[in-house]
N, C-alpha and C positions, 0 to 999 in steps of 0.2 A: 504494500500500500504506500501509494506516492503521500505524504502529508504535504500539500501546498494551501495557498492562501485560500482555495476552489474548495466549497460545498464537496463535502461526503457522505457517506453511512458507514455507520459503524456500530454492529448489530442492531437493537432499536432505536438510536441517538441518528439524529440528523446533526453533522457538523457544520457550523459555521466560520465564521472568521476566529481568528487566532488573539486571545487574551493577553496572549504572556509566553514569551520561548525564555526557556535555560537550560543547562546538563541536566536538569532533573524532569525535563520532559516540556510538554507542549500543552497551554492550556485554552479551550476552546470554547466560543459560545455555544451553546447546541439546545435542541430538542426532541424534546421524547416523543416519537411516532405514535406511543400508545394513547399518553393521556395528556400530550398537548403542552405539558408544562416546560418552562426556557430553563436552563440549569445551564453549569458548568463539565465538560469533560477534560479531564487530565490524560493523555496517551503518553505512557513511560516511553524512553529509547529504547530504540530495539537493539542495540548493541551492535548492527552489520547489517549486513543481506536479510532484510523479512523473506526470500523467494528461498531461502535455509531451516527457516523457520521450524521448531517440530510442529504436527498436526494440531498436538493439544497442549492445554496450560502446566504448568509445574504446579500441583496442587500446595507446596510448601510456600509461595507467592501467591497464591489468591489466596490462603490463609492470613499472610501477613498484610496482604494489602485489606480484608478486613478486618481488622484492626482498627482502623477508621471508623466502620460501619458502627463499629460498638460505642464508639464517643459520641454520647449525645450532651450537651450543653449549650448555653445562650451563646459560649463565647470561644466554639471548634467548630468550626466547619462543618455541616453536617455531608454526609456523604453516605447516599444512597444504594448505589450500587457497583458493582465492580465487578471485572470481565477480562476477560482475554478472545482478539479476534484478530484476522489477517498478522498473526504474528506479533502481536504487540498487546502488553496490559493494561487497563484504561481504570477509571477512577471516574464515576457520575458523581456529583457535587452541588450542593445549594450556589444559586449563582449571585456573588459580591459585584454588583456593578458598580460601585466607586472604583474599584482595585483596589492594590495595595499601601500599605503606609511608604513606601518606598516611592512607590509613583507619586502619591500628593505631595509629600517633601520635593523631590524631582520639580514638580510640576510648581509649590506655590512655597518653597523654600520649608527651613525649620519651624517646627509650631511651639505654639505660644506655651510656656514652661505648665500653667493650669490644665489647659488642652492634652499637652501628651501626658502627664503624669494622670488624669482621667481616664485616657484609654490604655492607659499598660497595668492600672490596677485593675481592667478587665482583664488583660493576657494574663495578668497572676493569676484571678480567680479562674479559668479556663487551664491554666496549666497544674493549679493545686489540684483540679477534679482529675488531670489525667494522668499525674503521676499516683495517683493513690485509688484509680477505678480498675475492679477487675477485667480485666481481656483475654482472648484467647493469644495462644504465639507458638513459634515452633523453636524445639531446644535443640542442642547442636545435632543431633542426632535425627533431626526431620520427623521428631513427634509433634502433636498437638498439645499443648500441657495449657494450664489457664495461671496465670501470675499477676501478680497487682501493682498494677499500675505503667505506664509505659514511657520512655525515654523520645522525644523527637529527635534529638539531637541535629537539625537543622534549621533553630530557632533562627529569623534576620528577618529585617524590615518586608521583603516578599514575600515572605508566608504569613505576613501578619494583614489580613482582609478588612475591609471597609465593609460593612452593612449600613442602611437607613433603620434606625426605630423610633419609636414615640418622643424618646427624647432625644434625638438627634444622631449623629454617627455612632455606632459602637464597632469594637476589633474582634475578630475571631483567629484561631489560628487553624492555619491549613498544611494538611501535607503529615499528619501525624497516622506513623505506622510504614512510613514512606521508605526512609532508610534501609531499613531491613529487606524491606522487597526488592530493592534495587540489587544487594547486594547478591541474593538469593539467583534473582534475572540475569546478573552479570551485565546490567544496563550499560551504556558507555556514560561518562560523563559524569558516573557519580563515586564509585571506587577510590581511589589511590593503593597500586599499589597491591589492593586487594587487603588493604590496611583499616585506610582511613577514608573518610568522604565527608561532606556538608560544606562549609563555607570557610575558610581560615580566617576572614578579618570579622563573623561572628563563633572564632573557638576560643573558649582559655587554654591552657598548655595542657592541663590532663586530657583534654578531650584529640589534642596534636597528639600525643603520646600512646594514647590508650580508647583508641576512639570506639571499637567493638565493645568495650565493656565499660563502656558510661554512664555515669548515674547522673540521674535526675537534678543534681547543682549545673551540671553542665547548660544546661537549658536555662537555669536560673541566669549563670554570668549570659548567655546569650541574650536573654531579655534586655540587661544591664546595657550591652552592647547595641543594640535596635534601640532601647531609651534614648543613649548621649547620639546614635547617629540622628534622630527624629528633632533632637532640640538641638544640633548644631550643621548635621548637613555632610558631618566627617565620620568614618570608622574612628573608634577608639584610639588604633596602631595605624601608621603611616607605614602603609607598603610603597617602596622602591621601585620606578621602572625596572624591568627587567633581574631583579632579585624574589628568589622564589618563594612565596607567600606561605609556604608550611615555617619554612625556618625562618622568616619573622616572626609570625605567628608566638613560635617558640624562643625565639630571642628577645622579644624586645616585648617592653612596658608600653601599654596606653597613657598618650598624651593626656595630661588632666584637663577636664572639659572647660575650666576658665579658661585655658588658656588657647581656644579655638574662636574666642572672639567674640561671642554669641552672649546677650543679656539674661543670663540663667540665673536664679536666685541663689547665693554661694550656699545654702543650707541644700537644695535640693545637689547640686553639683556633686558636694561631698559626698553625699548619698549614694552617688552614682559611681562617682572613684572608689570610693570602698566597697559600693559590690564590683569593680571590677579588680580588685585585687584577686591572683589567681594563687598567690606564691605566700607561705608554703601548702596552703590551701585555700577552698574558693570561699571569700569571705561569707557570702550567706547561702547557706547549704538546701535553704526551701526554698519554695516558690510565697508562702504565708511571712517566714522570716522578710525575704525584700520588701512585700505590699506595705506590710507593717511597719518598716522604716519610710514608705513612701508618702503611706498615708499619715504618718507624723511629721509633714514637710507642707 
């Protein structure tokens, strides 16, 4: 299957124009042939040639891809169904028409210090429900086992969605359960190495180091990290043309957010430098720990 900007199908989804490309796949306006409703489809990379393709899905990836399925909350994405067709796994999705925090930053610069500290004390309360909710997942060994709570480990300004509600914008996060199934696919674009994968300029160093066995703070300093980009417009760490973004990553400290320029209130700043302390451990280890210093600011 050619993916281009042109109308497709893909199983019951009628695809539309294209939301959003990165390594972690392509995401699509679309609709549901059966019952009409507009949604979002996510199609992972197929990794090479789809005309290679085997006939059928790796049951240990449509396991992991729901994952998602079982996250329901105000403020995760809801995600409806999941498939494997023409060679490639897809992901049906509640569709965010704002987009993401990444795009509005992009598009209307850094927000206002009250504004973003409002919508990342929803990404806490959506990330405490999904580190401590039961799910199903598969153990090294390609069983089903059911464990609580689940690791994203690809937290950054574009998995963090825009919705409209009653009282205005609210964040959700997307893309959770995602990692794991990439790695399962052998997708291109998201690996390293067959090590490591997600973003380097939102990793702290354990998550550089020890990315397959990641806990749950990991996602917290990446909040941290999606905060100071959202109220200053910069990643935390200044990557180097042409110097390779893992060993930054792992060499070097985040700039303190005073000093990017930006009118931030120095009580919340601090807040923000000290959750991104990663060394010799990640200063706030929840997702409740952070909120709680935020909402004291």
């Amino acid at each position: 299957m050619d993916l281009t900007s042109q109308p497709f199908v893909l199983d019951r989804w009628a695809i539309g124009r294209p939301l959003d490309r990165g390594g972690a796949g392509t995401v699509y306006e679309a609709v549901d042939r059966v019952s009409g409703e507009r949604c979002a489809v996510k199609v992972l990379p197929s990794g090479g040639d789809t005309s290679s393709a085997p006939p059928g899905a790796d049951p240990r990836v449509l396991r992991e891809l729901r994952t998602a399925q079982a996250l329901v909350h105000p403020h995760v994405v809801r995600t409806s169904a999941t498939g494997y067709a023409d060679g490639r796994y897809f992901l049906v999705m509640e569709l965010c028409e704002p987009g993401s925090l990444h795009h509005l930053v992009r598009r209307q610069g850094p927000l206002a210090a009250e504004t973003a500290v409002g919508l990342f004390l929803d990404v806490l309360d959506g990330l405490r429900y999904a580190h401590s909710a039961p799910v199903d997942a598969v153990d090294a060994q390609g069983r089903e086992v059911q464990v609580t709570g689940v690791v994203h480990r690809d937290i950054k300004p574009q998995n963090l969605l825009l919705a409209g509600g009653s009282g205005g914008l609210q964040v959700k996060i997307a893309d959770f359960g995602l990692a794991k199934s990439y790695e399962l696919a052998g997708a291109s674009g998201v690996t390293r190495t067959g090590a490591s994968a997600g973003t380097p300029a939102f990793m702290p160093r354990q998550q550089v180091a020890n990315f397959k066995y990641a806990r749950p703070d990991v996602d917290v300093w990446a909040v941290a990290a999606s905060l100071y980009f959202v109220l200053s417009g910069h990643v935390p760490r200044d990557f180097a043309p042409g110097r390779d973004p893992w060993l930054t990553a792992w060499n070097t400290s985040p700039v303190p957010l005073a000093a990017r320029g930006r009118n931030v209130p120095p009580r919340l700043a601090a807040v923000v430098d000290e959750a991104l302390q990663d060394t010799p451990r990640i200063r706030f280890p929840t997702a409740a720990a952070l909120g709680a210093a935020l909402a004291a600011v």
